[in-house]
N, CA, C and O atoms as a GROMACS GRO file, in nm:
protein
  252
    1UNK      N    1   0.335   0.506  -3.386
    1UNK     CA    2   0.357   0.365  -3.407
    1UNK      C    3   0.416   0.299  -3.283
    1UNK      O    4   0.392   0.182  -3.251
    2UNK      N    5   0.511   0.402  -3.203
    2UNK     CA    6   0.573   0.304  -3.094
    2UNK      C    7   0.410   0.304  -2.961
    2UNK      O    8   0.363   0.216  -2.889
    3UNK      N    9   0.395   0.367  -2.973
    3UNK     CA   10   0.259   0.388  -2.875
    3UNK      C   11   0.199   0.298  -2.858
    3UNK      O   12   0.166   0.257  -2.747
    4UNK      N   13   0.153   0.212  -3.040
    4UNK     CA   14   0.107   0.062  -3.018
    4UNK      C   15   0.114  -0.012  -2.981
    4UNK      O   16   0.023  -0.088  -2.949
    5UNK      N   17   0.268  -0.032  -2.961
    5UNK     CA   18   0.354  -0.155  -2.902
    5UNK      C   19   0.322  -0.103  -2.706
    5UNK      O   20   0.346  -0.187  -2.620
    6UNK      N   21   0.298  -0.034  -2.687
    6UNK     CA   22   0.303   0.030  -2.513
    6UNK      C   23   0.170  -0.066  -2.411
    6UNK      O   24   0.072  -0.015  -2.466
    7UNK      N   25   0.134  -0.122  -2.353
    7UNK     CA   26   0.032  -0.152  -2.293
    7UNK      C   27  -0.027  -0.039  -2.227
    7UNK      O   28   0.056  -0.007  -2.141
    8UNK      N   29  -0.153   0.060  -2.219
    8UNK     CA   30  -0.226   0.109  -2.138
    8UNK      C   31  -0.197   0.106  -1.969
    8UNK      O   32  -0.194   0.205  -1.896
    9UNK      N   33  -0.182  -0.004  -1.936
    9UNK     CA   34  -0.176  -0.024  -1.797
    9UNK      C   35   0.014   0.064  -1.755
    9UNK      O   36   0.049   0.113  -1.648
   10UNK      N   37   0.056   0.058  -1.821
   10UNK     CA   38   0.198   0.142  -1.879
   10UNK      C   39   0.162   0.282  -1.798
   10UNK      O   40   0.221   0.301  -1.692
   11UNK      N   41   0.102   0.346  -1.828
   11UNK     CA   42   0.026   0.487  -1.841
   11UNK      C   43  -0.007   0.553  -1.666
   11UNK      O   44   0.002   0.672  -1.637
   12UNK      N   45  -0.044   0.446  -1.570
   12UNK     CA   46  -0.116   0.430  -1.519
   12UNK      C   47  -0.002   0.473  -1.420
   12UNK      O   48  -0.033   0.566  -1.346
   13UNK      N   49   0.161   0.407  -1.403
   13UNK     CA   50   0.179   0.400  -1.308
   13UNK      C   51   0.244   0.581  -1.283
   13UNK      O   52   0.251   0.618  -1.166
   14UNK      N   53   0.283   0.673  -1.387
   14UNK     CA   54   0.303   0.789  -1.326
   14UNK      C   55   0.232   0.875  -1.317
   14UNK      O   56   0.265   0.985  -1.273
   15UNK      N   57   0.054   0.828  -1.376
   15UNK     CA   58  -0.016   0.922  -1.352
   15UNK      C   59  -0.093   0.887  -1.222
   15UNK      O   60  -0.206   0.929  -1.199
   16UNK      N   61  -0.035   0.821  -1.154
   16UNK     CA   62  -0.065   0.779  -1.023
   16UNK      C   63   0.047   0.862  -0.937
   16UNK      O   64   0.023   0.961  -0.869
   17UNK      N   65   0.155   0.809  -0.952
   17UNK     CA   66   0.256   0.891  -0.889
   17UNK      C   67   0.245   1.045  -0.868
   17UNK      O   68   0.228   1.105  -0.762
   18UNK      N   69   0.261   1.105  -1.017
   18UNK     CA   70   0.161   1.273  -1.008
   18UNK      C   71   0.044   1.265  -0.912
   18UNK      O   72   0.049   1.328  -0.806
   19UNK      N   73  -0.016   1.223  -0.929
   19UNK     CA   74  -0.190   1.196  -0.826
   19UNK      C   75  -0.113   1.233  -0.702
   19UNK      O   76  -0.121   1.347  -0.654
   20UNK      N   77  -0.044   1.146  -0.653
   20UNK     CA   78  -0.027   1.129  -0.518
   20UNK      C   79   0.100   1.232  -0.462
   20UNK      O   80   0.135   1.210  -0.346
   21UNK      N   81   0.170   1.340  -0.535
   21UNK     CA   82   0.277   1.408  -0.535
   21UNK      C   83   0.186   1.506  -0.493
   21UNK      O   84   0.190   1.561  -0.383
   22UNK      N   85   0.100   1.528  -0.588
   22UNK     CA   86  -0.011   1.667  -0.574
   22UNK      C   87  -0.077   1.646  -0.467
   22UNK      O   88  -0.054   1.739  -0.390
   23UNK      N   89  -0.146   1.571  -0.423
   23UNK     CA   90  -0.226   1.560  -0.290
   23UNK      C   91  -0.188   1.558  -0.158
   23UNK      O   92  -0.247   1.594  -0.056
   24UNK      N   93  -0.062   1.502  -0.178
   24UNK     CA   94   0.020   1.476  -0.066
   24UNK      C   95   0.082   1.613  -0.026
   24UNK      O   96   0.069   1.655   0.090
   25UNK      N   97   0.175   1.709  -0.158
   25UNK     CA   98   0.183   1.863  -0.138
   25UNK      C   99   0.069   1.952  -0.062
   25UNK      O  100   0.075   2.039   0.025
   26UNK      N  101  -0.040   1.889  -0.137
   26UNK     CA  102  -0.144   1.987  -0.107
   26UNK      C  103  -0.193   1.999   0.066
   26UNK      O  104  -0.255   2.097   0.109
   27UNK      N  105  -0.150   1.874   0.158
   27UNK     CA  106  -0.142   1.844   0.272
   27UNK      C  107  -0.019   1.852   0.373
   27UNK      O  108  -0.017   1.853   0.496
   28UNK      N  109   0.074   1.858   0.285
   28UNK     CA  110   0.205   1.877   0.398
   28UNK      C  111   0.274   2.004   0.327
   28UNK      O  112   0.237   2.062   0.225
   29UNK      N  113   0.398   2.035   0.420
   29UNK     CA  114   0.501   2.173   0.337
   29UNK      C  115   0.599   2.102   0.331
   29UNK      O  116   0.654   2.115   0.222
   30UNK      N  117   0.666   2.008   0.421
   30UNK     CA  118   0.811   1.943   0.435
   30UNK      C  119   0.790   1.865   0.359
   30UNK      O  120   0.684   1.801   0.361
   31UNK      N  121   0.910   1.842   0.244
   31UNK     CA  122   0.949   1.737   0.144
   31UNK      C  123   0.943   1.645   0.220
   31UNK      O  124   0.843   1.574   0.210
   32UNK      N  125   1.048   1.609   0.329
   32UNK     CA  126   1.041   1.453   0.403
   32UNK      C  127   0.864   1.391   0.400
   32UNK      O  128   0.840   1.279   0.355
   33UNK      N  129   0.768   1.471   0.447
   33UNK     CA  130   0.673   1.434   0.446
   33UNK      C  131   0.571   1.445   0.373
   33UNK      O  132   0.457   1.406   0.400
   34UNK      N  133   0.622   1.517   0.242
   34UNK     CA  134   0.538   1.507   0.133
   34UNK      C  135   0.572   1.360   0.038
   34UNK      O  136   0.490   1.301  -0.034
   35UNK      N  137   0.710   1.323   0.059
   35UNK     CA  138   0.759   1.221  -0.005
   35UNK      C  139   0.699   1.066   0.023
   35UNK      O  140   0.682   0.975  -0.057
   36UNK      N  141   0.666   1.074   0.204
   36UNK     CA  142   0.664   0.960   0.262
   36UNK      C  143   0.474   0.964   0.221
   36UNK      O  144   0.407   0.870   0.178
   37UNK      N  145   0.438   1.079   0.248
   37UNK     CA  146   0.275   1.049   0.193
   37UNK      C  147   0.264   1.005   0.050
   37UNK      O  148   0.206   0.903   0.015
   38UNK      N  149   0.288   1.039   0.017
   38UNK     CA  150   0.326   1.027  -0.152
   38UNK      C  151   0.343   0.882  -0.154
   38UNK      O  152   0.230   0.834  -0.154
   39UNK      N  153   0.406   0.814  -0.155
   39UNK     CA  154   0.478   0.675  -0.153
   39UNK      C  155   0.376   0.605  -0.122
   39UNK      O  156   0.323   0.531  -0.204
   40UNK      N  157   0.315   0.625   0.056
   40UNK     CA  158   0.216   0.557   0.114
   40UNK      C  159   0.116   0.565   0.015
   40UNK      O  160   0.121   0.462  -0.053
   41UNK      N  161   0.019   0.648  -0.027
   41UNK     CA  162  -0.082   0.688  -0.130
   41UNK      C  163  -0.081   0.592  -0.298
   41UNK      O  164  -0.175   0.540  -0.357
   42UNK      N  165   0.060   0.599  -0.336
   42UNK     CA  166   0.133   0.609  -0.410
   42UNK      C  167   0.091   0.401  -0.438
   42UNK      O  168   0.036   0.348  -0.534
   43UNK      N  169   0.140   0.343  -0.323
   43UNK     CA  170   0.126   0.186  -0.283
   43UNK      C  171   0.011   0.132  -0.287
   43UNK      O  172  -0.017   0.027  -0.346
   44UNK      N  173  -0.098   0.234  -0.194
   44UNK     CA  174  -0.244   0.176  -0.203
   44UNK      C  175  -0.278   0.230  -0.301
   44UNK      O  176  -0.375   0.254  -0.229
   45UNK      N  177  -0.307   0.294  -0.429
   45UNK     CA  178  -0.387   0.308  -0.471
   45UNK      C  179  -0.350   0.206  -0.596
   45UNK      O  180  -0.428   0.161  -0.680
   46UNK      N  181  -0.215   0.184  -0.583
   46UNK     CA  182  -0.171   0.056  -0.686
   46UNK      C  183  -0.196  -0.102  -0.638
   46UNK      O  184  -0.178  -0.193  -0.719
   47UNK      N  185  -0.229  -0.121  -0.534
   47UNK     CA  186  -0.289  -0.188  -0.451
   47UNK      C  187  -0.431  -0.215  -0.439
   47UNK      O  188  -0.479  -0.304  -0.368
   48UNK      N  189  -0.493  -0.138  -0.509
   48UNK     CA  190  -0.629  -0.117  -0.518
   48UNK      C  191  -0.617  -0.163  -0.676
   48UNK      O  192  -0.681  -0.237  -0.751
   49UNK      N  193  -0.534  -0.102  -0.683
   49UNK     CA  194  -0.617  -0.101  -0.881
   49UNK      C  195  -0.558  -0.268  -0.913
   49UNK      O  196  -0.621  -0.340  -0.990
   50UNK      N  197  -0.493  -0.293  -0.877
   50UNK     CA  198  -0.420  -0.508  -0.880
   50UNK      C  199  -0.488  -0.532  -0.817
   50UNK      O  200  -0.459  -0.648  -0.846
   51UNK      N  201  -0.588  -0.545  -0.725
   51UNK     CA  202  -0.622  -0.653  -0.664
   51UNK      C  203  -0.741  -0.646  -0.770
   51UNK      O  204  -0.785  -0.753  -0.810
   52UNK      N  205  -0.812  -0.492  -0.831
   52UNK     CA  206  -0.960  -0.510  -0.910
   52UNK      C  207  -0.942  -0.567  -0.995
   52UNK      O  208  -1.041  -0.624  -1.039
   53UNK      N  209  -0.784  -0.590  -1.087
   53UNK     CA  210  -0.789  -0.594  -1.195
   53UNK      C  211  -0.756  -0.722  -1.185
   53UNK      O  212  -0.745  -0.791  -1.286
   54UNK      N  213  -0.737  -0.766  -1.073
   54UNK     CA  214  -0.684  -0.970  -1.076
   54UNK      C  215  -0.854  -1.017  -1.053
   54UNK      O  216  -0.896  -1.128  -1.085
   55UNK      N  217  -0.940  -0.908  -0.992
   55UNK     CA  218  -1.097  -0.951  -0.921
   55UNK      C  219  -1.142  -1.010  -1.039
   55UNK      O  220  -1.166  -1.128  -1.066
   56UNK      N  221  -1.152  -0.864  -1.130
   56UNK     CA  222  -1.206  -0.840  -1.281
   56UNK      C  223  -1.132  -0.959  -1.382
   56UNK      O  224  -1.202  -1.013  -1.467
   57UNK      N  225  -1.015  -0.990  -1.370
   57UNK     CA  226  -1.002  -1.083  -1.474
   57UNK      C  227  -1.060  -1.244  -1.435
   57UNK      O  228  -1.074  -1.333  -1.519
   58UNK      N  229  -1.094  -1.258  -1.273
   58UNK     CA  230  -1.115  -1.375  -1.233
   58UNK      C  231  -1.285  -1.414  -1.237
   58UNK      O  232  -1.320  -1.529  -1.210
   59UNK      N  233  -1.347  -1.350  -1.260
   59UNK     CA  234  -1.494  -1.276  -1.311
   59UNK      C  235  -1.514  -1.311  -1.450
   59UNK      O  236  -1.600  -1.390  -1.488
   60UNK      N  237  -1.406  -1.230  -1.549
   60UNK     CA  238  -1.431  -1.243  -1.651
   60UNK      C  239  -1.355  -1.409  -1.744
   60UNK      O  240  -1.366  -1.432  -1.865
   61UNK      N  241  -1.303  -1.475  -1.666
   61UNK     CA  242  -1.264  -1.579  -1.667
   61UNK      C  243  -1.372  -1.693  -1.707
   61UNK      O  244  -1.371  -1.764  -1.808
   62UNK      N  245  -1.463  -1.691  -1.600
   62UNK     CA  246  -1.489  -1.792  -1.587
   62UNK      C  247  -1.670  -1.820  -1.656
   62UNK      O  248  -1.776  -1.865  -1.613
   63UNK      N  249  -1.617  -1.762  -1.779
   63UNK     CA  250  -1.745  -1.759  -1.852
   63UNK      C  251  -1.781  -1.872  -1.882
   63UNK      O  252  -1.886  -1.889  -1.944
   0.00000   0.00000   0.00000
């Protein structure tokens, strides 16, 4: 029941964070620089997904 009340887009932002923890490990050994890739990764890909989803609502707007 509380799940209902949650928005989807909710969901999104730590399974992004994981995304970018793992990939970023998978490329560096030093925390300092697994952290700072991480973050960077972490920005654009949330950066990517707001700008589609402001594209997509401005699209679907203007029916």
């Amino acid at each position: 029941m509380i799940f209902g009340v949650i928005h989807a887009y909710w969901f999104a932002l730590p399974l992004v964070l994981v995304i970018s923890l793992v990939y970023a490990a998978s490329r560096h050994e030093a925390w300092e620089l697994i952290w700072r890739h991480a973050f960077r990764l972490w920005t654009m890909i949330l950066g990517i997904l707001i700008v589609t989803t402001a594209v997509l609502l401005v699209i679907n707007s203007q029916v």
